[in-house]
N, C-alpha and C positions, 0 to 999 in steps of 0.2 A: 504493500500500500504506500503510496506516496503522502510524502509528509507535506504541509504548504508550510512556506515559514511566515511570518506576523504580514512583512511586506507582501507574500505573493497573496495573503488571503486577504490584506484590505487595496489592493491595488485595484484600481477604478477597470468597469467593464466595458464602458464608453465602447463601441466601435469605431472604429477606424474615420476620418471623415473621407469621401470620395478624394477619390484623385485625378481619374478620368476625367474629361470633358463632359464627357458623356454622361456620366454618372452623375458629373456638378448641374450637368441640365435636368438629368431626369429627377434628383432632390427640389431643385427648383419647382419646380413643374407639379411635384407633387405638395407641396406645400400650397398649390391654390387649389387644389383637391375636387378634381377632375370628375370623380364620381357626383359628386350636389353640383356641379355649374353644369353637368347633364339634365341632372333634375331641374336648375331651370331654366336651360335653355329650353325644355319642353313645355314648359305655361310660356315663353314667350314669342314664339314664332307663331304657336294656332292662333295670339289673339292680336296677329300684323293681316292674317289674314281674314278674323271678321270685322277690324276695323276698316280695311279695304271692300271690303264688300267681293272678297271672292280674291283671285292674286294678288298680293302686295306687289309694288315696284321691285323687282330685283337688287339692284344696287342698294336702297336703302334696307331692305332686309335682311344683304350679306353684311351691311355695316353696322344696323342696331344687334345682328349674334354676333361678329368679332369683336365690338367694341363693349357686348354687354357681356361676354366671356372674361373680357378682360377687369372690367369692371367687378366681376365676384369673381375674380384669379385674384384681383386685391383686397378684398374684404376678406376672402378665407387666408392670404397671407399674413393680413395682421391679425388677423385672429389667433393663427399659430403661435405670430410672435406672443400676446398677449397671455396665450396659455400654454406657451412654453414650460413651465413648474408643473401645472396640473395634468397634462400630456404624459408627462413620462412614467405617472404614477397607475396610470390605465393602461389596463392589456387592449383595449377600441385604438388608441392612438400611442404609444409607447413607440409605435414606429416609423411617427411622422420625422421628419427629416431634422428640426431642432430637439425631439426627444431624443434622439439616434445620435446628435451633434456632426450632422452630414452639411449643414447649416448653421451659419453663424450669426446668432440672434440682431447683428446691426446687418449683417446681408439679407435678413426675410425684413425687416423698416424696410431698407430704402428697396427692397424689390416690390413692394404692394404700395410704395407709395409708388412709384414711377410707374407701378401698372394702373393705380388710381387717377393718376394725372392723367396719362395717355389715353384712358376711358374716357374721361371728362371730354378734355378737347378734342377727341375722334367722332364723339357723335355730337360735338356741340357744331363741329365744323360740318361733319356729313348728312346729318339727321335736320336735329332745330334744337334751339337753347333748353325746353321743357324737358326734352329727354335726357338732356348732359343733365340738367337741374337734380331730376331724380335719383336716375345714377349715383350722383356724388351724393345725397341723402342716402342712400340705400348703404352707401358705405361706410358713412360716421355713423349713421344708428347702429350698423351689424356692430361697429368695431369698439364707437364709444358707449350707446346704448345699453348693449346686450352683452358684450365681452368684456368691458372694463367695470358695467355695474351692474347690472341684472341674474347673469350666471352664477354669483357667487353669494348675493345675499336673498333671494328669493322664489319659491317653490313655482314663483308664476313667471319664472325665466324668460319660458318659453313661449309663452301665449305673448307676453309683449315684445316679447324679440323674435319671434316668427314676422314682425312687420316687414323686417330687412328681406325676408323671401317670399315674401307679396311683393316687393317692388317694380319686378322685371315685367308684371301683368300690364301696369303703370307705364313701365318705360319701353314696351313691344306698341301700346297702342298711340302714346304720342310721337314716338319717332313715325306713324305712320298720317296723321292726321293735327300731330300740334294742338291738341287738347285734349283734356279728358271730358269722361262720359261716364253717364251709368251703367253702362255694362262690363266696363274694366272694372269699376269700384266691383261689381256684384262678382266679377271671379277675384278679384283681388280679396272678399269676404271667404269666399270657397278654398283660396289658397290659407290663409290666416283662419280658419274654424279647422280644415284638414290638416295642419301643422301640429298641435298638442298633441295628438290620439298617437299621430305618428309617430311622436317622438320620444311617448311614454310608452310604447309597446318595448322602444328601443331600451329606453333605458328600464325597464323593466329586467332585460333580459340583461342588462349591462348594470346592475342595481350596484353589487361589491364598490366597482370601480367609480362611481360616482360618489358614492361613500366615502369610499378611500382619498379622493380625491378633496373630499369637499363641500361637491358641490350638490346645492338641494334640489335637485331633479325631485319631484313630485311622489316617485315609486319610493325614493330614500327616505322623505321625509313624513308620508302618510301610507294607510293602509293598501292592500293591493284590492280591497273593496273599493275604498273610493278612487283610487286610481281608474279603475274598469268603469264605474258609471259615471266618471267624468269625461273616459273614452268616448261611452255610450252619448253624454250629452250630447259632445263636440260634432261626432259622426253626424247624428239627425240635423245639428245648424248646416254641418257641411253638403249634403244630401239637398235638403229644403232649401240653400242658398243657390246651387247647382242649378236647380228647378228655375230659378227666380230666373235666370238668362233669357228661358223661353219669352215672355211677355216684355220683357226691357230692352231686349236686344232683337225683338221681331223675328226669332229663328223658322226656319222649318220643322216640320214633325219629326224631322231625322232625330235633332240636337235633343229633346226630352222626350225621347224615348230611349236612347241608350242613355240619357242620366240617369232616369228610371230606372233601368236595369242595374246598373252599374250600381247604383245607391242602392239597391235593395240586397245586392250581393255583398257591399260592403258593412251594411248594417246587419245581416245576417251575420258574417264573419266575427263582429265586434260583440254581439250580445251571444256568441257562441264563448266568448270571454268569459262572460256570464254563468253563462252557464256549470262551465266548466267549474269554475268558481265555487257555485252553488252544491257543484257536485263533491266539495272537499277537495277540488286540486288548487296547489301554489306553486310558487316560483318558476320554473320550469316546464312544470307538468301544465301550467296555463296556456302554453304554445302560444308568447306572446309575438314572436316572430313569425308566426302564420301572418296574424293582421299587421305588421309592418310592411312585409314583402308586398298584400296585397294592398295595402294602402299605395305603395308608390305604383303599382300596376292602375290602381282606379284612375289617380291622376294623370296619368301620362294617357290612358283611354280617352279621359274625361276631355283633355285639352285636345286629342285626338278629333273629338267631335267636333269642337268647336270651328276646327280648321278645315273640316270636309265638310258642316252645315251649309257656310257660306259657295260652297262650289255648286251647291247642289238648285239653291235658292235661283 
């Protein structure tokens, strides 16, 4: 058996920081966290298309996703930076690129400020001023809002910093029309009611490491009963808000009918929580990852529709 001596057994485990080019880019790159600016580049392009009334302009639709990519590629950069400490203490994120020290906490500043700027004035110049306006809202609320206050002193984190991932609803319809309207607000209500449920399934399932960490994620700091029928609330506004499109936004039969479906398989799903629940199961055995996985399925269907209503009309 091998002995360690004092030195080798408290000597830091740190990994290596890259050395490659390659590697220096692909830490970059993951640090604006590729997986969620998929998720919303998906509420923002269906609803360029039912502010147009059927195809958006080309050009300006390849510029409001490059530039609104970029845009939360810096908001999730400073977000890293800001939970650099709490990051490394979670097995979810332990392997983001400054928990790893593949990054150097002043290189993830000035790379999500420089990709914040470059958001700004790419659609202020390409688009029109309202959509740079929001944009650069969407990313002091994520970064100042919800990352430097909200995360770490209350259970309602989430519900009012889910605002920052409503925003791209907002910033898809005026970079196509230069105002808003009632029917961005009503899915920008659907994105912000579907955000909570979402995120408590997650941290449900991620409860230790939230704990560990800190932070009062809702599952950490209350029972997993009311966790479930706050799910359950959330879902019905998100469903019922979904609906609300049809009459404000003038759709086709297409657009609520498959909300209708689609809410009713979601609401199925979440009072299956429930039940479970009921039945004496916890933690685990709540399969609260079933209704995460299919949470992000509804929405990405949900906005699906919205984007083939208007072709259809």
């Amino acid at each position: 058996m091998t002995v360690l001596t004092n030195r080798q057994a408290t000597a830091p485990t740190h990994p290596e920081a890259p050395r490659s080019v390659g590697m220096i880019i692909k830490a970059y790159i993951a640090l604006t966290k590729p997986r969620i600016i998929e998720l919303l580049l998906i509420t923002t392009l269906p609803v360029m298309f039912l502010a147009a009334g059927g195809l958006p302009p080309l050009w300006t639709s390849i510029s409001v996703m490059v530039f609104g990519t970029l845009s939360a590629g810096s908001a999730n950069a400073l977000n890293c930076y800001v939970d650099r400490d709490i990051d490394q203490k979670m097995r979810r994120t332990r392997r983001r690129p400054l928990a790893r020290h593949q990054v150097s906490p002043r290189g993830a500043l000035v790379f999500g400020i420089v990709l914040g700027v470059l958001s700004t004035a790419g659609l202020w110049v390409t688009t029109n001023g309202l959509a740079a306006l929001l944009s650069t809202g969407a990313i002091l609320f994520y970064v100042l809002v919800y990352s430097m206050i909200l995360k770490r002193r209350t259970a309602q984190n989430i519900v009012w910093g889910g605002i920052a991932g409503c925003m791209p609803v907002m910033i898809g319809w005026a970079g196509i029309t230069d105002r808003l309207d009632w029917a961005p607000l009503v899915l920008f209500g659907v994105v912000f009611f579907w955000t909570p449920p979402h995120t408590w399934t997650l941290a449900m399932r991620y409860k230790e490491d939230y704990a560990a960490a800190k932070v009062p994620m809702l599952p950490v700091v209350a029972t997993e009963r009311r966790v479930v029928l706050e799910s359950i609330a959330y879902t019905w506004a998100t469903v019922l808000c979904s609906l609300a499109l049809w009459p404000v936004a003038g759709t086709t039969m297409f657009y609520p009918i498959v909300a209708a479906v689609l809410g009713a398989v979601c609401l199925w799903e979440v009072h299956r929580l429930l039940a479970r629940l009921n039945a004496g199961k916890t933690g685990i055995e709540l399969r609260p990852m079933r209704f995460f996985h299919w949470s992000n399925a509804y929405l990405a269907l949900l906005f699906l529709a919205v984007a083939i209503d208007p072709l259809l009309s």
